[in-house]
N, CA, C and O atoms as a CHARMM CRD file, in Angstrom:
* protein
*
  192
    1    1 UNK  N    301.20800  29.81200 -52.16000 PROA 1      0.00000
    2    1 UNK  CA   300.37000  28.75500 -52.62600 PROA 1      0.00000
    3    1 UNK  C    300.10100  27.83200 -51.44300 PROA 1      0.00000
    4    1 UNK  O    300.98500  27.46900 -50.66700 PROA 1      0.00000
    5    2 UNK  N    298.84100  27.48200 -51.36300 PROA 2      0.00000
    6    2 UNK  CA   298.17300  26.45200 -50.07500 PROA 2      0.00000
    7    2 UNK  C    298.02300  24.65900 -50.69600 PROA 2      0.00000
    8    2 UNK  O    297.34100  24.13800 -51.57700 PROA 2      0.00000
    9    3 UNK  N    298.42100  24.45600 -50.31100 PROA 3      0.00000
   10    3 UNK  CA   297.95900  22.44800 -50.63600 PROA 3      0.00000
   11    3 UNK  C    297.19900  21.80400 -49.57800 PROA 3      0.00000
   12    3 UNK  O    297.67100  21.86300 -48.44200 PROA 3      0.00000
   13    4 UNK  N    295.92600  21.10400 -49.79600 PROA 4      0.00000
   14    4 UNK  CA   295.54900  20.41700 -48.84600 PROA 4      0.00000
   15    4 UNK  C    295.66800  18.91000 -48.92700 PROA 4      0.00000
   16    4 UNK  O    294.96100  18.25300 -49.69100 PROA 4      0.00000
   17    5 UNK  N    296.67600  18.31300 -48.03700 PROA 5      0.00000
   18    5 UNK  CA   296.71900  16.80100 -48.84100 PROA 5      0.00000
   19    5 UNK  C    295.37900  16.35900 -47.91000 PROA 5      0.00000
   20    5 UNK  O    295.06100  16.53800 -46.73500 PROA 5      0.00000
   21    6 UNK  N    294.68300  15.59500 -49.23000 PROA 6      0.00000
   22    6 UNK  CA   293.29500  14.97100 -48.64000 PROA 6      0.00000
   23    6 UNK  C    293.59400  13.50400 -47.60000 PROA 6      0.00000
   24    6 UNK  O    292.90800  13.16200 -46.63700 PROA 6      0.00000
   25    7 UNK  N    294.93800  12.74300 -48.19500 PROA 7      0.00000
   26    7 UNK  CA   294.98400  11.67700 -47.32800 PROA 7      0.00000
   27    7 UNK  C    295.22100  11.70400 -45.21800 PROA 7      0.00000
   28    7 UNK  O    294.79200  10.89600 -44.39400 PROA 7      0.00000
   29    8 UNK  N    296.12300  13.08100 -44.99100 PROA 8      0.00000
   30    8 UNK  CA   296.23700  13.17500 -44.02500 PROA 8      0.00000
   31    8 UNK  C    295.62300  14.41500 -43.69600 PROA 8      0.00000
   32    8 UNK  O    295.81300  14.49600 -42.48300 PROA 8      0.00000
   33    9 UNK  N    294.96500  15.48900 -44.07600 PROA 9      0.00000
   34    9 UNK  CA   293.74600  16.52100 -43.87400 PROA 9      0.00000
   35    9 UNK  C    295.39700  17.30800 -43.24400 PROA 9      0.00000
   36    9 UNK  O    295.27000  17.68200 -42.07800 PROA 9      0.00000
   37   10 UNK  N    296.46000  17.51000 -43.69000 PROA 10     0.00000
   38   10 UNK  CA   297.19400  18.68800 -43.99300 PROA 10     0.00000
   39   10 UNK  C    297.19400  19.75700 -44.79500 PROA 10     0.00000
   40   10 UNK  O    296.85700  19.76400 -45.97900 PROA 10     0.00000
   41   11 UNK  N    297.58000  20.67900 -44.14500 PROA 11     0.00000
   42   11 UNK  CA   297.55900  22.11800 -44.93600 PROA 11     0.00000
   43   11 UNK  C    299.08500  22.78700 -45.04000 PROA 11     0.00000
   44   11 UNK  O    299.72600  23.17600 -44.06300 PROA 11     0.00000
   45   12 UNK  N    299.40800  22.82600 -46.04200 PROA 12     0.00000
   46   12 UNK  CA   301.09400  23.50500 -46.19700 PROA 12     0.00000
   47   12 UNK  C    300.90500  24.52300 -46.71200 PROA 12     0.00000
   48   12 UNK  O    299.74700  24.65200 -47.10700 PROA 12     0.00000
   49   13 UNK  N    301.84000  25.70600 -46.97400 PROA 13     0.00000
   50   13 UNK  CA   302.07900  26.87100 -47.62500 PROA 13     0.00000
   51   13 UNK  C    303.02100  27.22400 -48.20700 PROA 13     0.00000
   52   13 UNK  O    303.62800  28.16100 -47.68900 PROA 13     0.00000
   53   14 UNK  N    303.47500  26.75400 -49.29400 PROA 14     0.00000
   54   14 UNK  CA   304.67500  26.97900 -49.91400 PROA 14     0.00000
   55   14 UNK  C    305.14100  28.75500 -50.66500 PROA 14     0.00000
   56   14 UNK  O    304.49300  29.38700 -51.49900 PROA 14     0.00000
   57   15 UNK  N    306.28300  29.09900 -50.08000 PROA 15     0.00000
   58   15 UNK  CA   306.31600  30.28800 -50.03600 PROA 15     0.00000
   59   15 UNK  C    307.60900  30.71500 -51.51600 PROA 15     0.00000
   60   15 UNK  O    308.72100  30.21900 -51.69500 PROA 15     0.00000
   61   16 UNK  N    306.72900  32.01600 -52.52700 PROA 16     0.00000
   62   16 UNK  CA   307.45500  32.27500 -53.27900 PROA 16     0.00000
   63   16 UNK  C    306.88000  31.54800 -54.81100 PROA 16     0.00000
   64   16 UNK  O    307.44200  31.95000 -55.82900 PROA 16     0.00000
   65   17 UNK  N    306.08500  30.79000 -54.91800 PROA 17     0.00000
   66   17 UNK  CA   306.10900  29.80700 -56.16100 PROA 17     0.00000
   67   17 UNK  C    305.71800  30.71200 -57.12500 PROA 17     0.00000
   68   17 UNK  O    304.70200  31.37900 -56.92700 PROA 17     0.00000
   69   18 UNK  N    306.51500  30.87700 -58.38300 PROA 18     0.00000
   70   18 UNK  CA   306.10400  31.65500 -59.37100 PROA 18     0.00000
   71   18 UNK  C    304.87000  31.32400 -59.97800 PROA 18     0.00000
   72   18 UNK  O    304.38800  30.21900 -59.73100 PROA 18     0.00000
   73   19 UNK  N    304.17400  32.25100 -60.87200 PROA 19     0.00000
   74   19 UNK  CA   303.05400  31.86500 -61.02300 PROA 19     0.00000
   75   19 UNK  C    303.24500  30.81900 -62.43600 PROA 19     0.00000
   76   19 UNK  O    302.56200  29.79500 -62.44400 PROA 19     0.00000
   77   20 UNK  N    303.91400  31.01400 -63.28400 PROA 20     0.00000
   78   20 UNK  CA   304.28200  29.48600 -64.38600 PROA 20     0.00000
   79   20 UNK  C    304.38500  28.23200 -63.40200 PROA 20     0.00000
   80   20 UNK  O    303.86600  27.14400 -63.65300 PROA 20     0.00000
   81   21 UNK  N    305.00000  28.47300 -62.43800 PROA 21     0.00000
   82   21 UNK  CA   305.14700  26.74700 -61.63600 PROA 21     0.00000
   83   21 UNK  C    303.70500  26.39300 -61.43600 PROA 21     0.00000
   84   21 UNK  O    303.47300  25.21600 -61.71300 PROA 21     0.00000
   85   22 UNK  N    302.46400  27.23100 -60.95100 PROA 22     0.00000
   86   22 UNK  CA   301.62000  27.25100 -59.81200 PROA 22     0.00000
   87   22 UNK  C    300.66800  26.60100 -61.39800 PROA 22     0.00000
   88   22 UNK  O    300.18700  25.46900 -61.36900 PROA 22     0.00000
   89   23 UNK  N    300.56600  27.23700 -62.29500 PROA 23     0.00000
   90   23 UNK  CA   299.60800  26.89800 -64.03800 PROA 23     0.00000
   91   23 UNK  C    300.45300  25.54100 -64.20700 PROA 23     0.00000
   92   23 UNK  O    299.68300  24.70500 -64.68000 PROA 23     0.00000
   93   24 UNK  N    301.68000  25.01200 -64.01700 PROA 24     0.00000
   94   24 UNK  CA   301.90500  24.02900 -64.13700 PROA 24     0.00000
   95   24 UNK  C    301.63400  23.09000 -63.64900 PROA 24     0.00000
   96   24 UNK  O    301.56200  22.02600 -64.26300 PROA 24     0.00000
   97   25 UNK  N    301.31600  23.27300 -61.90800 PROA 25     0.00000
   98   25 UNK  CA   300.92000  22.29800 -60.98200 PROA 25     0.00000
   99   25 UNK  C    299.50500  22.03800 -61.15700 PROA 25     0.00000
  100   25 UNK  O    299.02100  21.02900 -60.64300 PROA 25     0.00000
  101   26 UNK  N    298.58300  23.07300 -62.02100 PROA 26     0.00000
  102   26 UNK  CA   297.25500  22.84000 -61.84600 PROA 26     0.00000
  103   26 UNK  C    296.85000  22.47200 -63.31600 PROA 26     0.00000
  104   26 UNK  O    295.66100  22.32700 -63.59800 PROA 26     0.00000
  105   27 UNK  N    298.13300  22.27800 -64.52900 PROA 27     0.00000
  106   27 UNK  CA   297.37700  21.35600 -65.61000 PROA 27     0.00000
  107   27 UNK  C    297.99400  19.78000 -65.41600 PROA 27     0.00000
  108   27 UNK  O    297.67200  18.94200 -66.25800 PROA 27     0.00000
  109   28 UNK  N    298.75400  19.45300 -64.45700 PROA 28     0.00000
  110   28 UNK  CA   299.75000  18.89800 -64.44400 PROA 28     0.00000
  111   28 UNK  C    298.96300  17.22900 -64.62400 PROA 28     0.00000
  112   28 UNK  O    297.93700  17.52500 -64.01200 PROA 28     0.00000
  113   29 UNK  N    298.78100  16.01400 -64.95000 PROA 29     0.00000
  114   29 UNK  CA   297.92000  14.84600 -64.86800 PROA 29     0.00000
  115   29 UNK  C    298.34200  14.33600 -63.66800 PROA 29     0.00000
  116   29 UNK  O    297.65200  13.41000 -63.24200 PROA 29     0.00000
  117   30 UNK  N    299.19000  14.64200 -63.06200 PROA 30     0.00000
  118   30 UNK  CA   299.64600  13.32900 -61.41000 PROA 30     0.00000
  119   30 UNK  C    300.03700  15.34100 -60.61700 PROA 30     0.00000
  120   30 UNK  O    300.98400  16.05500 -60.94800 PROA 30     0.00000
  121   31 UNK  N    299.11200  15.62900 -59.76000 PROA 31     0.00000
  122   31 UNK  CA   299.67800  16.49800 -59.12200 PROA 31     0.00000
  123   31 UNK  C    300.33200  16.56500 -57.80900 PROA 31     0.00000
  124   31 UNK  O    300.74200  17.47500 -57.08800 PROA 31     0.00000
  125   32 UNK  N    300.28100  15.17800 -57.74400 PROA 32     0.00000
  126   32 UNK  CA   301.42800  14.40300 -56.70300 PROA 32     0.00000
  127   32 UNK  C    302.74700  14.90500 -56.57700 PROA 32     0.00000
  128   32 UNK  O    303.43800  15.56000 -55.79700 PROA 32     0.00000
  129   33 UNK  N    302.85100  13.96000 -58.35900 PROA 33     0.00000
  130   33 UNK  CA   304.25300  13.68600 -58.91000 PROA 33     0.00000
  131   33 UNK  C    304.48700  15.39600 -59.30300 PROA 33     0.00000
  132   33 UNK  O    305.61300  15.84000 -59.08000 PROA 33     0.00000
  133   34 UNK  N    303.90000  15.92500 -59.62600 PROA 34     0.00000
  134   34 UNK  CA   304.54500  17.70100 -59.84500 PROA 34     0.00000
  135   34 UNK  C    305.63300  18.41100 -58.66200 PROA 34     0.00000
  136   34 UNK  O    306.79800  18.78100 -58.51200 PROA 34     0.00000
  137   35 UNK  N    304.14700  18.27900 -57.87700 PROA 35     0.00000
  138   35 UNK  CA   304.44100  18.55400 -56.43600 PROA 35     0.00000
  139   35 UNK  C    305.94500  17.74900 -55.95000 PROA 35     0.00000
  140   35 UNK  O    307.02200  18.33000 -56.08400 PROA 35     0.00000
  141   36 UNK  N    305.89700  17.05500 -55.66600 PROA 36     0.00000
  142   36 UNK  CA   307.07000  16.25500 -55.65000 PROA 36     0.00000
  143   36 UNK  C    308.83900  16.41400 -56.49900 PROA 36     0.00000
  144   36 UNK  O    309.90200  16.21700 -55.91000 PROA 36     0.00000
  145   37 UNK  N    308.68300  16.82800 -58.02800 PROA 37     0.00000
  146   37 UNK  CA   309.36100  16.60900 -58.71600 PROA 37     0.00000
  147   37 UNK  C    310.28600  18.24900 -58.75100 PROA 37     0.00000
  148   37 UNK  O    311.44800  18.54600 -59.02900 PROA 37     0.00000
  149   38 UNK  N    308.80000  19.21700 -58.21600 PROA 38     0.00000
  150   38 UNK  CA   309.33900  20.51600 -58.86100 PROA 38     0.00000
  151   38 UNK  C    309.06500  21.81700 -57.79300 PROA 38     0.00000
  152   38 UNK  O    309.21600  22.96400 -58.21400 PROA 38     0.00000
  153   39 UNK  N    308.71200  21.60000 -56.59200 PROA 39     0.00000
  154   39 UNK  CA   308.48400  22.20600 -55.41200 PROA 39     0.00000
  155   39 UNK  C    308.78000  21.85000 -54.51200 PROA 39     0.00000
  156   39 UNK  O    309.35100  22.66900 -53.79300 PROA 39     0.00000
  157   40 UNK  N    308.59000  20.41300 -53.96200 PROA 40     0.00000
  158   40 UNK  CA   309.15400  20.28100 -52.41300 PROA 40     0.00000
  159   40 UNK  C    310.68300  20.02100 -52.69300 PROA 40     0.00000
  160   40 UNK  O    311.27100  19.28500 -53.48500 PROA 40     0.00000
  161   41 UNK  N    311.06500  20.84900 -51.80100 PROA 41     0.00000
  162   41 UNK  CA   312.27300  21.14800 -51.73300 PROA 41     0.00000
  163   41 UNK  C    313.30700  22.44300 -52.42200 PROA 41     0.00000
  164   41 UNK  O    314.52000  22.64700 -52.47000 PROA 41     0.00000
  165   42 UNK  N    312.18800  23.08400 -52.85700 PROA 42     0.00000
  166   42 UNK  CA   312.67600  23.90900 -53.63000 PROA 42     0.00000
  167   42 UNK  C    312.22700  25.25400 -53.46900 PROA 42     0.00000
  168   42 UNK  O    312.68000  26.26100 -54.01300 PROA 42     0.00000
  169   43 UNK  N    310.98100  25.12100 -52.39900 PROA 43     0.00000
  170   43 UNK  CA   310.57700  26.21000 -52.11500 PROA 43     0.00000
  171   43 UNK  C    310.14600  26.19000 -51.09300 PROA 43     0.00000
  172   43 UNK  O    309.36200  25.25600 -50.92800 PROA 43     0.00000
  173   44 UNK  N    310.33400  27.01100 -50.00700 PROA 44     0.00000
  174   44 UNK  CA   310.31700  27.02100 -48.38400 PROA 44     0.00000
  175   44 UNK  C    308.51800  27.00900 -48.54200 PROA 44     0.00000
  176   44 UNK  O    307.75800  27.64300 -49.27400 PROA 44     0.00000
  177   45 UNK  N    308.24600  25.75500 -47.26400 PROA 45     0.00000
  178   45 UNK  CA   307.16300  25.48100 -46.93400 PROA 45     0.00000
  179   45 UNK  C    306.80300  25.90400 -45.61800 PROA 45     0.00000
  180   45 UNK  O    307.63200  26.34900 -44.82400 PROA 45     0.00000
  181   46 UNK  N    305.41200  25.75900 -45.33200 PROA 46     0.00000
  182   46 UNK  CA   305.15900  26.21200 -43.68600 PROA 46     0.00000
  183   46 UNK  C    303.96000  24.91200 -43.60400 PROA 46     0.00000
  184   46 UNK  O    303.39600  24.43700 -44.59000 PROA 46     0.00000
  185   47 UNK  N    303.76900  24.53900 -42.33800 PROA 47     0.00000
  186   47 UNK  CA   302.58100  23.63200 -41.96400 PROA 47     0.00000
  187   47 UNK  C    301.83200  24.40100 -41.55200 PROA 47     0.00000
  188   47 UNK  O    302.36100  25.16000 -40.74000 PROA 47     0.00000
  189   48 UNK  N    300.48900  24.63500 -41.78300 PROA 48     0.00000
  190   48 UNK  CA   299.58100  25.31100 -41.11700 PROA 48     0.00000
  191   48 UNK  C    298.72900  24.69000 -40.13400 PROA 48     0.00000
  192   48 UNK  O    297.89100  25.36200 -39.53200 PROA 48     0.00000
């Protein structure tokens, strides 16, 4: 899975995310706070 945060024009790649997490992150209302609560850190990232 790819994230582009719009505030700093980063690109990450989080490696492994099942696909229930990935439908979760994309009905999620704050996909900040998802991101935050239930992936970083939980699933090896890369900076692109």
């Amino acid at each position: 899975m790819e994230i582009d945060f719009a505030d700093s024009g980063l690109r990450y790649r989080y490696l492994d995310v099942p696909p229930d997490i990935f439908a979760a992150l994309m009905a999620a209302p704050s996909k900040g706070t998802f991101l935050n609560d239930h992936i970083k850190g939980r699933y090896e990232s890369l900076r692109l």
